[in-house]
C-alpha positions as CSV (number, residue, x, y, z in Angstrom):
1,X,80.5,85.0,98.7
2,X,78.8,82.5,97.0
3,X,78.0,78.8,97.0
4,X,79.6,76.5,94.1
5,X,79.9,72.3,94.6
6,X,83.4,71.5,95.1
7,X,83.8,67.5,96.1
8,X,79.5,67.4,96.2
9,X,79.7,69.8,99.3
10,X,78.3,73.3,98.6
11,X,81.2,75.6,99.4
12,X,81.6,79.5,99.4
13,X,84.5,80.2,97.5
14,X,87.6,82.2,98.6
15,X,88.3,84.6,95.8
16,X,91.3,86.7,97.5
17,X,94.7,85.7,97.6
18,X,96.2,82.3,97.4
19,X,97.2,80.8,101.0
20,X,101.3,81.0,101.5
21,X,102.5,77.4,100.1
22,X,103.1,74.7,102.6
23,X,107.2,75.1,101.4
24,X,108.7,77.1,103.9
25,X,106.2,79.2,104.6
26,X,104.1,79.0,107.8
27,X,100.7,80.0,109.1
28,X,99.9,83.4,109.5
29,X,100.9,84.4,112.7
30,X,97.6,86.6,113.5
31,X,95.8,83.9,112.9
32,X,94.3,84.7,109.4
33,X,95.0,85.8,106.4
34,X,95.8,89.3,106.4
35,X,93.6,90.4,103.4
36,X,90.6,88.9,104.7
37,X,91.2,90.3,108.4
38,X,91.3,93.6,106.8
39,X,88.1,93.6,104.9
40,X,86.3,92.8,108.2
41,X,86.7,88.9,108.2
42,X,87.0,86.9,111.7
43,X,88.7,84.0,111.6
44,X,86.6,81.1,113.1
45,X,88.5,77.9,112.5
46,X,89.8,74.8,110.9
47,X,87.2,72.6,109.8
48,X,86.4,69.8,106.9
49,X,83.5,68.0,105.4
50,X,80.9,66.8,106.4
51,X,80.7,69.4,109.3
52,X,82.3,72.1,106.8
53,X,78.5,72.5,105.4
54,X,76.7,72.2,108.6
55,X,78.9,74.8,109.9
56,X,78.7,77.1,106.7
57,X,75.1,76.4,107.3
58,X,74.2,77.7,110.7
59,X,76.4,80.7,110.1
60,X,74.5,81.8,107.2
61,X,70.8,81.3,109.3
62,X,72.7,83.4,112.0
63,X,72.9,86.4,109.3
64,X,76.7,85.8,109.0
65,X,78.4,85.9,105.4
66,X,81.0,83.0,105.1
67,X,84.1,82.3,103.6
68,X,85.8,78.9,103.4
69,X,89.6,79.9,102.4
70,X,92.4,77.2,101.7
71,X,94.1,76.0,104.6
72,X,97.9,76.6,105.3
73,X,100.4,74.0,106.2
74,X,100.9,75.4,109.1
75,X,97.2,75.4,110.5
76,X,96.7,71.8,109.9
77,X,98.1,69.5,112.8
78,X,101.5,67.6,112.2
79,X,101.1,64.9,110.0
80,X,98.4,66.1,108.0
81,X,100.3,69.2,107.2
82,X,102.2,67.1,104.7
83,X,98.7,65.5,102.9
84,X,97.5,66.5,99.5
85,X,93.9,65.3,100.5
86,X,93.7,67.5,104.0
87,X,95.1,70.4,102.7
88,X,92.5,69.9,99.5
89,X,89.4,69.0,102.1
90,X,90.2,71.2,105.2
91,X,89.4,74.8,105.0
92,X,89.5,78.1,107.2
93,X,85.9,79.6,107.7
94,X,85.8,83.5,108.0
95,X,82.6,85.1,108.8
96,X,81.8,88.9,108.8
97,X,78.1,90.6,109.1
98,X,76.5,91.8,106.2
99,X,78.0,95.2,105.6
């Protein structure tokens, strides 16, 4: 993946499918998004800026590739699940080794 500024935070871009809509839909229930999972992804967590770049960040100097994908409705705590802004900010990192 690579970098691209996205709200002045560097950001690796999620290319793959987009995230099931916050309308009745809920999180993935293994805890990722299937598509990623199966093309060697781990899902690490929730996480927003600043620490979203830190984060990306030390991944990358431990030899990890990194994906920030759109969060889900469901991933996001009640009460943010419902906010344009966290559901625009937050994002789910993925890491893999360098295949």
């Amino acid at each position: 993946m690579t970098g691209s500024p996205r709200a002045g935070i560097p950001l690796p871009l999620y290319d793959g499918p987009p995230a099931p809509e916050s309308s009745g839909a809920t999180a993935w229930p293994d805890g990722g998004d299937p598509e990623l999972l199966r093309a060697g992804w781990s899902r690490r967590f929730v996480v927003a800026p600043p620490r979203l770049a830190e984060v990306v960040e030390l991944y990358e100097s431990l030899g990890y590739e990194v994906c920030a994908a759109p969060v889900t409705a469901g991933e996001l705590r009640a009460g943010c699940d419902s906010c344009p802004a966290a559901q625009h900010l937050f994002r789910t990192l993925y890491t893999r080794m360098p295949r």
